[in-house]
C-alpha positions, -999 to +999 in steps of 0.1 A: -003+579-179-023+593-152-016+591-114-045+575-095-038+583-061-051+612-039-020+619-023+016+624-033+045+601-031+083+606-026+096+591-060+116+618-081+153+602-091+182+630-093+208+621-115+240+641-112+257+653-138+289+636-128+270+603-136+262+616-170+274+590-197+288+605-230+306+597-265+323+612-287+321+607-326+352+603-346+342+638-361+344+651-327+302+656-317+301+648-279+264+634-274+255+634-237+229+605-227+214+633-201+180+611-196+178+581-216+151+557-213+165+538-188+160+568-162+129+580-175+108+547-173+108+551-203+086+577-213+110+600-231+153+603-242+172+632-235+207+640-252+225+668-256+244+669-289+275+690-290+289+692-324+324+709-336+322+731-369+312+716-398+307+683-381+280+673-407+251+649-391+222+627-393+210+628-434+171+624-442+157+592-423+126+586-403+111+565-376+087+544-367+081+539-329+089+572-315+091+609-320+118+628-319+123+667-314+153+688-314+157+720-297+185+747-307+207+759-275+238+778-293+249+781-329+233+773-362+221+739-373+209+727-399+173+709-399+156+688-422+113+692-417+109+661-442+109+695-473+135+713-468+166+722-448+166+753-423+191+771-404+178+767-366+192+791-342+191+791-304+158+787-292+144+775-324+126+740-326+116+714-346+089+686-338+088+651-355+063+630-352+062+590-356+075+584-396+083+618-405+115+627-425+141+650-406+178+652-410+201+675-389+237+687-393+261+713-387+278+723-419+289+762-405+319+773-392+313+774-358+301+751-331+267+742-323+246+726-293+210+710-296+191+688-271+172+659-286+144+649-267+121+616-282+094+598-271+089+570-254+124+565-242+140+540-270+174+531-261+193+552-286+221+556-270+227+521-282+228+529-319+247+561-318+273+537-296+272+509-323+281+540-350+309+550-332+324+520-328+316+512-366+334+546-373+365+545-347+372+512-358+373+519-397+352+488-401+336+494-440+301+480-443+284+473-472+245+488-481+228+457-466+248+457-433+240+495-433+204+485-436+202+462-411+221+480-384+198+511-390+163+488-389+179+474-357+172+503-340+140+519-361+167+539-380+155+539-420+170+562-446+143+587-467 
């Protein structure tokens, strides 16, 4: 996207962080929508992914409209490049482009924060809601309703 005009316009959007929506997983990860789509124009996501000791994660699974990066702030976690799983540390970062495998958890004893940015600006926050609720209400679904809730939002397993 390029901006045609020879002169600047006022058109930056400030977003407090009191208006920052969040959820909590039943295993106690606290995702933060910071810039989701919807405030970007959709040009990229932003979340920032608090996660408890040993709060496990996302397992191998790739993507096929948008790329996703994640970007170590405190603590260890656990990356998956598509090969093999690294311990990330803060300041550490891991780029994924359209289709690749990656994975992430925290399996260590101590906390860990990570943004995750991706690009352009799918509404995620709607499938991580639709887990939640799947998990905080004990529902059980089988391998094809797995399927089809992950392809519903360009979610599919490695």
């Amino acid at each position: 996207m390029t901006y045609a005009k020879d002169i600047g316009e006022v058109s930056a959007a400030f977003h407090p962080v009191s208006k920052v929506r969040s959820l909590t997983s039943k295993a106690g990860t606290v995702m933060r929508f910071v810039a989701p789509g919807s405030a970007t124009e959709g040009r990229y996501g932003l979340f920032e992914w608090n996660m408890p000791a040993q709060a496990g994660g996302a397992g191998p699974h790739f993507h096929k409209t948008f790329s996703e990066a994640f970007y170590v702030i405190s603590g260890t976690v656990g990356l998956y490049d598509g090969a093999s799983w690294v311990d990330a540390t803060p300041g550490d970062f891991l780029y994924v482009p359209e289709g690749g495998v990656h994975g992430f958890r925290n399996d260590h004893d101590e906390p860990a924060k990570m943004l995750i940015l991706f690009s352009p600006g799918a509404p995620r926050e709607k499938y991580f809601e639709e887990l939640v609720e799947v998990s905080l209400s004990g529902r059980t679904l089988s391998e094809e309703e797995w399927r089809e809730l992950w392809a519903r939002h360009d979610q599919f397993p490695a």
